[in-house]
N, CA, C and O atoms as a GROMACS GRO file, in nm:
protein
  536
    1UNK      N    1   2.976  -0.049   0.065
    1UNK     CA    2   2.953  -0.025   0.206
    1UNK      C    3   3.065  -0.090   0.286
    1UNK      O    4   3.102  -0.208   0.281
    2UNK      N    5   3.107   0.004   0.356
    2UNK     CA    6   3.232  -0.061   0.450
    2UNK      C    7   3.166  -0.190   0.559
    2UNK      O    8   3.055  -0.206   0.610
    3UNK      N    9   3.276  -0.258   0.564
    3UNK     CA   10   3.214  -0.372   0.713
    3UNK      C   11   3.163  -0.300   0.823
    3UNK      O   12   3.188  -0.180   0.813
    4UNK      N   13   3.092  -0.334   0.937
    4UNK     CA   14   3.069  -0.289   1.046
    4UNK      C   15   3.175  -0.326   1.152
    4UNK      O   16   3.208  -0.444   1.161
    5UNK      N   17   3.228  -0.239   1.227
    5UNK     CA   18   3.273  -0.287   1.363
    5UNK      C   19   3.211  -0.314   1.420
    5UNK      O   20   3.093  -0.304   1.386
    6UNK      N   21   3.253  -0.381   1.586
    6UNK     CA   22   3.216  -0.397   1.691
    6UNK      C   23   3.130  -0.257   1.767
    6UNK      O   24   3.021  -0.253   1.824
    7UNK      N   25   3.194  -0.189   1.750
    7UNK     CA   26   3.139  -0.011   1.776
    7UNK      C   27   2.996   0.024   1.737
    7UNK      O   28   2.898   0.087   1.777
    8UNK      N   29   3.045  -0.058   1.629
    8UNK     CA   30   2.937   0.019   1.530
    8UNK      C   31   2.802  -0.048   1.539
    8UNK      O   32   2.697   0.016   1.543
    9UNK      N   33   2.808  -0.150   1.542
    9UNK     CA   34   2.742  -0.278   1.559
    9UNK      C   35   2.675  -0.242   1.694
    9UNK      O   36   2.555  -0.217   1.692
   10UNK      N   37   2.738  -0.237   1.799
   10UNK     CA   38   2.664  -0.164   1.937
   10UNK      C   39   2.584  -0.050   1.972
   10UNK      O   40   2.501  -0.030   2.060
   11UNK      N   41   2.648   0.041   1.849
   11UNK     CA   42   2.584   0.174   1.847
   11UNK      C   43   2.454   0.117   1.791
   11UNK      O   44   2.369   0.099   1.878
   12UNK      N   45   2.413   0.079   1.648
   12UNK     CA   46   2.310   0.025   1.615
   12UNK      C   47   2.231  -0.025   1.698
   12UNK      O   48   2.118   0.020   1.718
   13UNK      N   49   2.287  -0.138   1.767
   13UNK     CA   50   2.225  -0.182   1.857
   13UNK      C   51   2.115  -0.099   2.009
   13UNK      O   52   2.007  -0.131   2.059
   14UNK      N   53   2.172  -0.034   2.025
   14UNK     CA   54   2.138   0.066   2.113
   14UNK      C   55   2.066   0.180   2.095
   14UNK      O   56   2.033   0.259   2.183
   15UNK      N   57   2.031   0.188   1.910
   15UNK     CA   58   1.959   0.243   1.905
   15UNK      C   59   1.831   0.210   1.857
   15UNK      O   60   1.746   0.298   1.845
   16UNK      N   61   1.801   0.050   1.816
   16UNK     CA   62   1.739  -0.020   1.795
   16UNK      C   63   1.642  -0.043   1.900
   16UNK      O   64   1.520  -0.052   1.881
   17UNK      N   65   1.723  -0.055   2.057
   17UNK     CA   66   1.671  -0.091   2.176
   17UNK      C   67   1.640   0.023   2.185
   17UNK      O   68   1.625   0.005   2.306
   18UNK      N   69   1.612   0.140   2.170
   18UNK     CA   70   1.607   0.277   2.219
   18UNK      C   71   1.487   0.274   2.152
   18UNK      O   72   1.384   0.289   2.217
   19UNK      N   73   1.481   0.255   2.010
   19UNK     CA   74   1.353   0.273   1.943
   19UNK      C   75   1.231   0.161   2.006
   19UNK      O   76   1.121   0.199   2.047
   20UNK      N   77   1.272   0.034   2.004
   20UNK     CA   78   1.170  -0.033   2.069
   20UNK      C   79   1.143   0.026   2.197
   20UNK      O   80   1.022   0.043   2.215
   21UNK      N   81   1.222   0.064   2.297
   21UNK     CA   82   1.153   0.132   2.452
   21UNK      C   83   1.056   0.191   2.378
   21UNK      O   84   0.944   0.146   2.358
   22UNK      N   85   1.116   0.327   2.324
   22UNK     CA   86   1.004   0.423   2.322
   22UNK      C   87   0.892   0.381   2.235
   22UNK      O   88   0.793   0.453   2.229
   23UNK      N   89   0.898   0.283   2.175
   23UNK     CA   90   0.755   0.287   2.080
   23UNK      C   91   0.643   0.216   2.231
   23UNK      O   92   0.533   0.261   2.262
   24UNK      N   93   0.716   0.101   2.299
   24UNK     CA   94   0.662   0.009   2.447
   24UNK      C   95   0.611   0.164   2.530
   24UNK      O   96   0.497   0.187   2.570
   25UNK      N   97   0.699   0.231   2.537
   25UNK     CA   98   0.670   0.353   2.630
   25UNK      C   99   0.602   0.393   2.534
   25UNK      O  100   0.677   0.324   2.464
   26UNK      N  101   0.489   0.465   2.414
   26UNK     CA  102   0.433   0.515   2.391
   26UNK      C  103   0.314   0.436   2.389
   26UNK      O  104   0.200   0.482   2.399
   27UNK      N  105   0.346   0.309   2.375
   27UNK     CA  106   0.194   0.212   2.384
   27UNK      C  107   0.116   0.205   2.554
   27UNK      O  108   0.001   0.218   2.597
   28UNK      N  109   0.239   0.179   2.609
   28UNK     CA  110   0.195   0.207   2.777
   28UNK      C  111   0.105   0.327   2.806
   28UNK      O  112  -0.010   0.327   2.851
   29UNK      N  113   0.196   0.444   2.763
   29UNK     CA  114   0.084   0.540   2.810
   29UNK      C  115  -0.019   0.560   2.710
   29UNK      O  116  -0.110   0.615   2.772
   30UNK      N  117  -0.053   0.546   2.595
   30UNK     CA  118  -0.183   0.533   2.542
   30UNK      C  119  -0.291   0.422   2.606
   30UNK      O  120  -0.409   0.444   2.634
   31UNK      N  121  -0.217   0.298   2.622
   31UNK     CA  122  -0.302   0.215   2.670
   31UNK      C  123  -0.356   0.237   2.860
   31UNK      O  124  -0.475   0.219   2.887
   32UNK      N  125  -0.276   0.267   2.948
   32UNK     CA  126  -0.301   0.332   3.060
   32UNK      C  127  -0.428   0.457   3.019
   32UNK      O  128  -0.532   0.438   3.083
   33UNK      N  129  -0.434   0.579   2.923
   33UNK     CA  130  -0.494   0.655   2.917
   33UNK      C  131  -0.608   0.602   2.892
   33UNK      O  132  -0.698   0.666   2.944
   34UNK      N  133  -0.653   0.483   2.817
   34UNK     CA  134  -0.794   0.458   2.753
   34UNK      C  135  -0.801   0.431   2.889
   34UNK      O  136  -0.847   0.522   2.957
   35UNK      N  137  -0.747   0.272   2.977
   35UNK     CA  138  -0.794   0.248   3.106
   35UNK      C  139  -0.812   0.288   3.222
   35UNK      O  140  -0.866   0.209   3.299
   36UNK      N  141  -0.780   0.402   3.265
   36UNK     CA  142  -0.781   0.498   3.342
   36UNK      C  143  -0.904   0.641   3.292
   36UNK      O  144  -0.980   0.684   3.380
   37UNK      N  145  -0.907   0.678   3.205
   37UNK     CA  146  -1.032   0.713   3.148
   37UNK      C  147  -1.153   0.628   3.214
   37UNK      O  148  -1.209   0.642   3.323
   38UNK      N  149  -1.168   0.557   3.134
   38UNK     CA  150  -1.308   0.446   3.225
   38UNK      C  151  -1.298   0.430   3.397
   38UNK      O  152  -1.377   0.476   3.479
   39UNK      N  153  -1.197   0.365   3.419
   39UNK     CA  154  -1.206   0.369   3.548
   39UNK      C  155  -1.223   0.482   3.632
   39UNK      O  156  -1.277   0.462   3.741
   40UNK      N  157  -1.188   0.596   3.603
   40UNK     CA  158  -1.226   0.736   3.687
   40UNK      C  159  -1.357   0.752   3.673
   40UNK      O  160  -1.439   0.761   3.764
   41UNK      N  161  -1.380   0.755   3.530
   41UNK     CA  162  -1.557   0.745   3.523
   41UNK      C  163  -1.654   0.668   3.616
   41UNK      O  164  -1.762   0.710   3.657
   42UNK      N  165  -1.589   0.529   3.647
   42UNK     CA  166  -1.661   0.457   3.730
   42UNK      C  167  -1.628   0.547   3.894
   42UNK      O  168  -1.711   0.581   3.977
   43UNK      N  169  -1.476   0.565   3.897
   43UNK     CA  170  -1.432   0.590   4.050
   43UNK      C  171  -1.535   0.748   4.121
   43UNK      O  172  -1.572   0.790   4.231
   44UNK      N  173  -1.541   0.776   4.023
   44UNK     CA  174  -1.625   0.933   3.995
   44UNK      C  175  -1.773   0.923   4.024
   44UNK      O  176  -1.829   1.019   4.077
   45UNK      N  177  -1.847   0.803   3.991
   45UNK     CA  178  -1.988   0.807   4.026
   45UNK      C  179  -2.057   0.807   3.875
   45UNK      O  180  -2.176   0.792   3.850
   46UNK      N  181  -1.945   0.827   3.778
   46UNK     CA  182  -2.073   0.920   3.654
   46UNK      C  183  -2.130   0.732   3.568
   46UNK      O  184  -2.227   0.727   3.492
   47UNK      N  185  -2.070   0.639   3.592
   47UNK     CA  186  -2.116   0.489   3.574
   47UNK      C  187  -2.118   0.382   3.712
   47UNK      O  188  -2.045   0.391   3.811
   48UNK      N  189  -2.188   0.314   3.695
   48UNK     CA  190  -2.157   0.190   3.687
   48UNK      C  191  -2.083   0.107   3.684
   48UNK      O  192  -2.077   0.074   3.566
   49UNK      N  193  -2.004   0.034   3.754
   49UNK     CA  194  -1.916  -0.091   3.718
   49UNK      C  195  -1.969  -0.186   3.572
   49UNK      O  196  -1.892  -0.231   3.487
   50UNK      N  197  -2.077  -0.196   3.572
   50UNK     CA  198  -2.097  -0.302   3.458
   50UNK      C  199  -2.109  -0.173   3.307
   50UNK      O  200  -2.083  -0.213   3.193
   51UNK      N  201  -2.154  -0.015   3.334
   51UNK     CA  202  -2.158   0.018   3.242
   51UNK      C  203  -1.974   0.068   3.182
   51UNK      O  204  -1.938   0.082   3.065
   52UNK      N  205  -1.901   0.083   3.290
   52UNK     CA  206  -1.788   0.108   3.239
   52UNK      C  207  -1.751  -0.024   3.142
   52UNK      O  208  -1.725  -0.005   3.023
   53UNK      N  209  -1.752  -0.117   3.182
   53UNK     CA  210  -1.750  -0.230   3.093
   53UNK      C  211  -1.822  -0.247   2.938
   53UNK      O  212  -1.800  -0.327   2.847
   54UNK      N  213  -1.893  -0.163   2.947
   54UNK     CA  214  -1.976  -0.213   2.832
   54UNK      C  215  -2.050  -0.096   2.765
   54UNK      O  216  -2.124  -0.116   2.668
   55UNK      N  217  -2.033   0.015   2.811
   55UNK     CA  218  -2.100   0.163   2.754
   55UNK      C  219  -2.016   0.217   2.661
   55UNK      O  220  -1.895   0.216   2.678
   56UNK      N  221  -2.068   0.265   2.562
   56UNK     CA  222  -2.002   0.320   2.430
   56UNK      C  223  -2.007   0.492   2.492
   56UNK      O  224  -2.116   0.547   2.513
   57UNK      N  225  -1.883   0.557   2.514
   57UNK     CA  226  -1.862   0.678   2.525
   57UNK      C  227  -1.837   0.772   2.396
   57UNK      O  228  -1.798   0.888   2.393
   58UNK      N  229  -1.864   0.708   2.319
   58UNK     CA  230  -1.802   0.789   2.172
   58UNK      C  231  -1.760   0.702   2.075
   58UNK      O  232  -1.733   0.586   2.104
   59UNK      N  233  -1.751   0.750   1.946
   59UNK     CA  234  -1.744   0.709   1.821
   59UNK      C  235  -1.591   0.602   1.871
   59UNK      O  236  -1.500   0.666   1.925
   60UNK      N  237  -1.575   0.489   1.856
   60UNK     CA  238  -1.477   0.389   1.869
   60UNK      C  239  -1.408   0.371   1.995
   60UNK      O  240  -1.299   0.318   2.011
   61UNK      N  241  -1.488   0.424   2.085
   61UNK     CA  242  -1.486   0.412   2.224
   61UNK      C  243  -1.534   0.331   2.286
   61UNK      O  244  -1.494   0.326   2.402
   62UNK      N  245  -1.641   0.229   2.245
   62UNK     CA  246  -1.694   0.112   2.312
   62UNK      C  247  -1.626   0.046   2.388
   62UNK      O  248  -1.678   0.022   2.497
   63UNK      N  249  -1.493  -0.005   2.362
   63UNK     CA  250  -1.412  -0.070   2.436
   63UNK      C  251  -1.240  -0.060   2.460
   63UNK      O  252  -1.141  -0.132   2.442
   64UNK      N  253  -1.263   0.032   2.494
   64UNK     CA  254  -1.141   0.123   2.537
   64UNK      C  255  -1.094   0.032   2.664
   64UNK      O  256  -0.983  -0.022   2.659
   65UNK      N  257  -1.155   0.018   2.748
   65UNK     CA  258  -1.101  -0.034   2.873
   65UNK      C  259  -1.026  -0.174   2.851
   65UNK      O  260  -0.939  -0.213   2.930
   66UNK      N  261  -1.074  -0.260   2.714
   66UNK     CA  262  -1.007  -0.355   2.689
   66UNK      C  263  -0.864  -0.347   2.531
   66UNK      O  264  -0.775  -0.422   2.493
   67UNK      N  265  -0.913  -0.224   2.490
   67UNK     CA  266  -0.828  -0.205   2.445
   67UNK      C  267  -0.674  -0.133   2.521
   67UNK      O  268  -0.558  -0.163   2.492
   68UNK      N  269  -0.717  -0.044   2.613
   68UNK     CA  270  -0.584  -0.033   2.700
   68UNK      C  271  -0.508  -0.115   2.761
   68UNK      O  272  -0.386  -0.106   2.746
   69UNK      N  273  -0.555  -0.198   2.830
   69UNK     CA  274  -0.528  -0.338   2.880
   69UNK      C  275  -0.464  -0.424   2.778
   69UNK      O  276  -0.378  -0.499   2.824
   70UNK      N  277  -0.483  -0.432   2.656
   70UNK     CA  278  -0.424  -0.514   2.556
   70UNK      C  279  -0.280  -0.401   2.496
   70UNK      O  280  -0.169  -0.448   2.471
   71UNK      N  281  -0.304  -0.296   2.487
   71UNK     CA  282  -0.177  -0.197   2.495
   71UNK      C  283  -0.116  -0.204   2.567
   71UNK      O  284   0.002  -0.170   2.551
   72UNK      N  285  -0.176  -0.268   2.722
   72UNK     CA  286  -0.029  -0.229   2.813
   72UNK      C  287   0.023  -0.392   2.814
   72UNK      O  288   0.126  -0.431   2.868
   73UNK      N  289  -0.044  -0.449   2.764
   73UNK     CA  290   0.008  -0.628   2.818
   73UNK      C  291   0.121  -0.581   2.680
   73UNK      O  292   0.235  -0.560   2.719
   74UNK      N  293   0.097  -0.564   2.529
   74UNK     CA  294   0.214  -0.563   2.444
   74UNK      C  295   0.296  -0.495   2.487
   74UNK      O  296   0.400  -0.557   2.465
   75UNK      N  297   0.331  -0.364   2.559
   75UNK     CA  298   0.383  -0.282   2.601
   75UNK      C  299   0.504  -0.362   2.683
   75UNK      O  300   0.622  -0.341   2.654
   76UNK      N  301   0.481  -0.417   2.743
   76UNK     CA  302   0.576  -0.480   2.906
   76UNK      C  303   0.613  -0.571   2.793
   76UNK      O  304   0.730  -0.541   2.769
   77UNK      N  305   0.574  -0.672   2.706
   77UNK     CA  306   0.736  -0.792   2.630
   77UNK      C  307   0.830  -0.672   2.591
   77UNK      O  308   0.947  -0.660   2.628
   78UNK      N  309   0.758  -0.585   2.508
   78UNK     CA  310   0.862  -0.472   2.445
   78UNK      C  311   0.975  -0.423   2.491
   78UNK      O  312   1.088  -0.434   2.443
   79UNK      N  313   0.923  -0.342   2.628
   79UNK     CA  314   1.010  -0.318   2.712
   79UNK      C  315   1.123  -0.428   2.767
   79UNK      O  316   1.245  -0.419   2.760
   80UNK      N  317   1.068  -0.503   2.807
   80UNK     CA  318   1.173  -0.626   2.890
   80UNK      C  319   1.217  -0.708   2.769
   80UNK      O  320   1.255  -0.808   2.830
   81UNK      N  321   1.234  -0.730   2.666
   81UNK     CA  322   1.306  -0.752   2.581
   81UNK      C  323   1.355  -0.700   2.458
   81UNK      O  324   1.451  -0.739   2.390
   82UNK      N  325   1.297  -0.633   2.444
   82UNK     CA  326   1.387  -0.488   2.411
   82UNK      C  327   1.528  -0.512   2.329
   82UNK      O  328   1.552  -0.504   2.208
   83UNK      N  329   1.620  -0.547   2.456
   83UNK     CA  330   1.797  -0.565   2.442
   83UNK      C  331   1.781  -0.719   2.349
   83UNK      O  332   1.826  -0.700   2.235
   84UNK      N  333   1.735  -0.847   2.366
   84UNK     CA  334   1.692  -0.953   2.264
   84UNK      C  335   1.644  -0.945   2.143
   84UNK      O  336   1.675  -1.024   2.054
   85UNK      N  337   1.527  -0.810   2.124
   85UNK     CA  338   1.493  -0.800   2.002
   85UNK      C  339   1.603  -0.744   1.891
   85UNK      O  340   1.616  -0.778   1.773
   86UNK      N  341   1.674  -0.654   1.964
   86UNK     CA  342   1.793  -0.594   1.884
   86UNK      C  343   1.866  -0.658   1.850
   86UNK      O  344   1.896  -0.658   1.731
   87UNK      N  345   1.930  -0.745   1.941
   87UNK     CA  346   2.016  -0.836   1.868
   87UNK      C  347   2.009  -0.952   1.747
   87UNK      O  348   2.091  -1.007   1.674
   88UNK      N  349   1.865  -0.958   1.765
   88UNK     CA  350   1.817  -1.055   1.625
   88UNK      C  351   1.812  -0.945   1.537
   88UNK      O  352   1.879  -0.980   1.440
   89UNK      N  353   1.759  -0.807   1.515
   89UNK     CA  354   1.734  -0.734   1.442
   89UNK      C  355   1.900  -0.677   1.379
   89UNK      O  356   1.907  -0.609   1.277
   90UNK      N  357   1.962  -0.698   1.419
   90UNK     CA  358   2.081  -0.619   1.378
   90UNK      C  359   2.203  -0.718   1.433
   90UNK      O  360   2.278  -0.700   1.529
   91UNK      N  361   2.196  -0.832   1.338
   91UNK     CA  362   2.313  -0.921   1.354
   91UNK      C  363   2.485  -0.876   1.335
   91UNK      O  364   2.521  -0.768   1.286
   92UNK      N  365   2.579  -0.981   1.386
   92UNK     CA  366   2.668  -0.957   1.320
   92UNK      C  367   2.663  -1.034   1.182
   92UNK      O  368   2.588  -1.125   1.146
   93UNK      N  369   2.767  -0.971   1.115
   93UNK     CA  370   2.813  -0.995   0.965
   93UNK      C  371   2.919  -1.112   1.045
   93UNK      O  372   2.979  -1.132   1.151
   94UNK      N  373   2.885  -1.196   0.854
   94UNK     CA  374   2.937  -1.316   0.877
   94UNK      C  375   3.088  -1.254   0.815
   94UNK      O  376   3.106  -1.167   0.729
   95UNK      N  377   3.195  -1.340   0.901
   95UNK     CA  378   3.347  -1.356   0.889
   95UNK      C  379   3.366  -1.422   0.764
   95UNK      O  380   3.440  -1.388   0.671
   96UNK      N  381   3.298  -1.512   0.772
   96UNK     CA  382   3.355  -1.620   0.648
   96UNK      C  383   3.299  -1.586   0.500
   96UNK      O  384   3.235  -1.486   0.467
   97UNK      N  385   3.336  -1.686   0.426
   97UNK     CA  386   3.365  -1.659   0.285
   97UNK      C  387   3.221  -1.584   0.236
   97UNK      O  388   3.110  -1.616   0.278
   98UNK      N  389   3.247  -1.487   0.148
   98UNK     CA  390   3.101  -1.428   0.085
   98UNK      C  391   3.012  -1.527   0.031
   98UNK      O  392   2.896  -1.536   0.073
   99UNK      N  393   3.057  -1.601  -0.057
   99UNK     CA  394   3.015  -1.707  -0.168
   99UNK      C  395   2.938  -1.854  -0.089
   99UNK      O  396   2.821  -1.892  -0.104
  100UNK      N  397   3.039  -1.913  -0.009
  100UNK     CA  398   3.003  -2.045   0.046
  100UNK      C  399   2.981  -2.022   0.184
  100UNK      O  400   2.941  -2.124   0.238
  101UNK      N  401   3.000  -1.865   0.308
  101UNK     CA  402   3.004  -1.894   0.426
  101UNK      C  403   3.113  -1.993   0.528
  101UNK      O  404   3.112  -2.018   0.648
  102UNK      N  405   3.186  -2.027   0.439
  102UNK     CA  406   3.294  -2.130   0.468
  102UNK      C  407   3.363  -2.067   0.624
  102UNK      O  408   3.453  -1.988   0.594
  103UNK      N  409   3.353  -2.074   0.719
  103UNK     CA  410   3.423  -2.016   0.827
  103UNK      C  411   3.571  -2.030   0.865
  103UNK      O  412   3.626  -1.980   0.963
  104UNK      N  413   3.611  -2.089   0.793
  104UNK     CA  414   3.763  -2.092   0.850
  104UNK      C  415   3.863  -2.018   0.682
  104UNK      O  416   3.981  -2.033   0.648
  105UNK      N  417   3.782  -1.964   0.635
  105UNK     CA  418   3.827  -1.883   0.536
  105UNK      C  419   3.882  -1.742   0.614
  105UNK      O  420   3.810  -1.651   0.656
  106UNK      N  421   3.997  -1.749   0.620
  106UNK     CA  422   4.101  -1.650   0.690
  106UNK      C  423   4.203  -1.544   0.606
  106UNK      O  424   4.262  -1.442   0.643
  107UNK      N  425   4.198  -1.618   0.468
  107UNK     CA  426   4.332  -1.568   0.371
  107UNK      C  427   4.294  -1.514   0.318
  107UNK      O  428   4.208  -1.441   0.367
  108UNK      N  429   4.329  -1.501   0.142
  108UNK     CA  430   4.236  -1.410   0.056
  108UNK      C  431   4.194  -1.517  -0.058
  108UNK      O  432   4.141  -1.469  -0.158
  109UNK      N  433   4.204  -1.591  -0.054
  109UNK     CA  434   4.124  -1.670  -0.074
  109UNK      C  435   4.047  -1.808  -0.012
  109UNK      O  436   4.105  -1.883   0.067
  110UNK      N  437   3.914  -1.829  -0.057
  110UNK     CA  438   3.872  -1.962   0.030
  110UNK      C  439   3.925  -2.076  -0.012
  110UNK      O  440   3.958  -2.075  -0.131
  111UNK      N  441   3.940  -2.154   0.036
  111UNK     CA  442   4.025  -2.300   0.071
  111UNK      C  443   3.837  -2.373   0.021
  111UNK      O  444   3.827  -2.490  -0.018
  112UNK      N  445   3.782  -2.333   0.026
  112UNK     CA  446   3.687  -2.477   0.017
  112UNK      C  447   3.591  -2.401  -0.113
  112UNK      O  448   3.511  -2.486  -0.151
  113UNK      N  449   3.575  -2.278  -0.188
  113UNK     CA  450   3.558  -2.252  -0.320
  113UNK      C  451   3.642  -2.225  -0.397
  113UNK      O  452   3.681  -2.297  -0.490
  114UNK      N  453   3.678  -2.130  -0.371
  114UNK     CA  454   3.876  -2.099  -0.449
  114UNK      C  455   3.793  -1.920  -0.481
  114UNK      O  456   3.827  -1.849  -0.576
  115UNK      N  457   3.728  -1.896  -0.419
  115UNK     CA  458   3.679  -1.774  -0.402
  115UNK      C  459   3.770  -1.622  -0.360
  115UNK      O  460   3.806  -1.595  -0.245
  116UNK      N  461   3.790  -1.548  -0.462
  116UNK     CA  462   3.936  -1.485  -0.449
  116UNK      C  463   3.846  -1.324  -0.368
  116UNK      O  464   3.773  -1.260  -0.443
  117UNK      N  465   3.864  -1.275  -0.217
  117UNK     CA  466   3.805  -1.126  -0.176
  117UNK      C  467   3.904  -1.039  -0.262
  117UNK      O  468   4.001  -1.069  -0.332
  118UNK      N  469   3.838  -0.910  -0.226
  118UNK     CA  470   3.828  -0.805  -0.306
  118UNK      C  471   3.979  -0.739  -0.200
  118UNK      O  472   3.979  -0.751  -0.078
  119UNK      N  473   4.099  -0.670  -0.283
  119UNK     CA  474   4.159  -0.608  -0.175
  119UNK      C  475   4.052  -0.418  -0.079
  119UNK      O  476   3.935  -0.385  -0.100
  120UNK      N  477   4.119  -0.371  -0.020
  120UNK     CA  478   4.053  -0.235   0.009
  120UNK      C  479   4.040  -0.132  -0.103
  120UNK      O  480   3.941  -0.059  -0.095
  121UNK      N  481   4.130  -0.112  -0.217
  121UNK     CA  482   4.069  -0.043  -0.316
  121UNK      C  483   3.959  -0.106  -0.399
  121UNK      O  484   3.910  -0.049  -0.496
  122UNK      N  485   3.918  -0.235  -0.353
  122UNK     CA  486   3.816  -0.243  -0.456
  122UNK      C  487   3.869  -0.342  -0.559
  122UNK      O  488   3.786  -0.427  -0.593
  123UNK      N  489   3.959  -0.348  -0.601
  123UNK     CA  490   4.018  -0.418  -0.668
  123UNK      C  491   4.036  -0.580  -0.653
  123UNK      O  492   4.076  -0.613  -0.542
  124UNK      N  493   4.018  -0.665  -0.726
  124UNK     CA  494   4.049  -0.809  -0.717
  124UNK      C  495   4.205  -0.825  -0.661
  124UNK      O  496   4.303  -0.774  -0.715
  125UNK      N  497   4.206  -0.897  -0.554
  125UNK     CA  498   4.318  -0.946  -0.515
  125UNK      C  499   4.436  -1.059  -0.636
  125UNK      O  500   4.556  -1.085  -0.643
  126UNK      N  501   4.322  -1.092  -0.706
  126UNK     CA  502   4.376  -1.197  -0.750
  126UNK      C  503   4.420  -1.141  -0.933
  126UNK      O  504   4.412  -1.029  -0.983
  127UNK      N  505   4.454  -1.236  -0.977
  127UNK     CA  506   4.501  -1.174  -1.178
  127UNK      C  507   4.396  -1.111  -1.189
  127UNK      O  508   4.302  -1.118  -1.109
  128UNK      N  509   4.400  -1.032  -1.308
  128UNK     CA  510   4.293  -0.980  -1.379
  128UNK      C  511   4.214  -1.085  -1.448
  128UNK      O  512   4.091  -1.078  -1.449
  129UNK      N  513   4.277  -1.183  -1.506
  129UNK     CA  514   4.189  -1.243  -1.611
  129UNK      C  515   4.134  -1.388  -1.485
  129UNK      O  516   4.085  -1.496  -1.519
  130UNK      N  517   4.159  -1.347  -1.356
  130UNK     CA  518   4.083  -1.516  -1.266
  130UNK      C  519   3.989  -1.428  -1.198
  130UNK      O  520   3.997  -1.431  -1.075
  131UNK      N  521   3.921  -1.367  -1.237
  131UNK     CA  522   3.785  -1.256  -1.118
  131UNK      C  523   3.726  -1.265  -1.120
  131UNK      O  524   3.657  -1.182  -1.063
  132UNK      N  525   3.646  -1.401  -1.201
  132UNK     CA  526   3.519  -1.411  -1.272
  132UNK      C  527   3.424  -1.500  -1.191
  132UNK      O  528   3.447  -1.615  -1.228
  133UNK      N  529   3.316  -1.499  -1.086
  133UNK     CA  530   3.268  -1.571  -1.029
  133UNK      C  531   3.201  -1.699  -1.111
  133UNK      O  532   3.174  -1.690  -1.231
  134UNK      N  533   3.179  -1.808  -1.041
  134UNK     CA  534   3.131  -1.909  -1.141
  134UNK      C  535   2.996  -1.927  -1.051
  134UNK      O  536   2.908  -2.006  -1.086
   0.00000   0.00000   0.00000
């Protein structure tokens, strides 16, 4: 697998944040629909204030009004952080050495394992017979 760019890395990113909106935007309006359901019922005449609260309209419907309400409270972190979640979800790749992480490993080999990278064909930079990880 090739490294990631900067590009690339953003594109990901953006589509990461794209997927979290819309899953926040699909919880919103499910959760709005259960709570708004009940409440028209009440606004309508056909309950009660205390029975909207507490009347079973159907098979796993008992408490819809608090289940929407708990859909839309997860809904809003989702959304508004969103751009934070992505960036933990889809880090950059580390610069430094494969083996030790060593960060100031710049050359083709590390200075603090003796860790020899790979050139672009794939190939060991280094002899044939020194390639051997320890």
């Amino acid at each position: 697998m090739r490294p990631l760019r900067p590009a690339d890395i953003h594109t990901l990113r953006a589509i990461v944040c794209a997927g979290i909106r819309l899953v926040a935007l699909v919880l919103f309006g499910l959760g709005l629909q259960l709570f708004l359901k009940r409440i028209l019922s009440w606004m309508g005449g056909a309950m009660s204030f205390k029975e909207v609260l507490t009347a079973r309209m159907g098979v796993g419907e008992h408490m819809a009004i608090y289940s929407g309400l708990s859909l839309m409270c997860i809904a809003f972190p989702l959304w508004f952080f969103a751009k934070q979640l992505a960036r933990r979800i889809i880090v950059v790749p580390s610069t430094g050495c494969p083996r030790c992480d060593y960060e100031g490993a710049v050359s083709e080999t590390c200075p603090e394992c003796g860790y020899q990278r790979l050139d672009g064909a794939g190939h060991d930079a280094s002899d044939a017979d020194s390639h051997t990880l320890q």
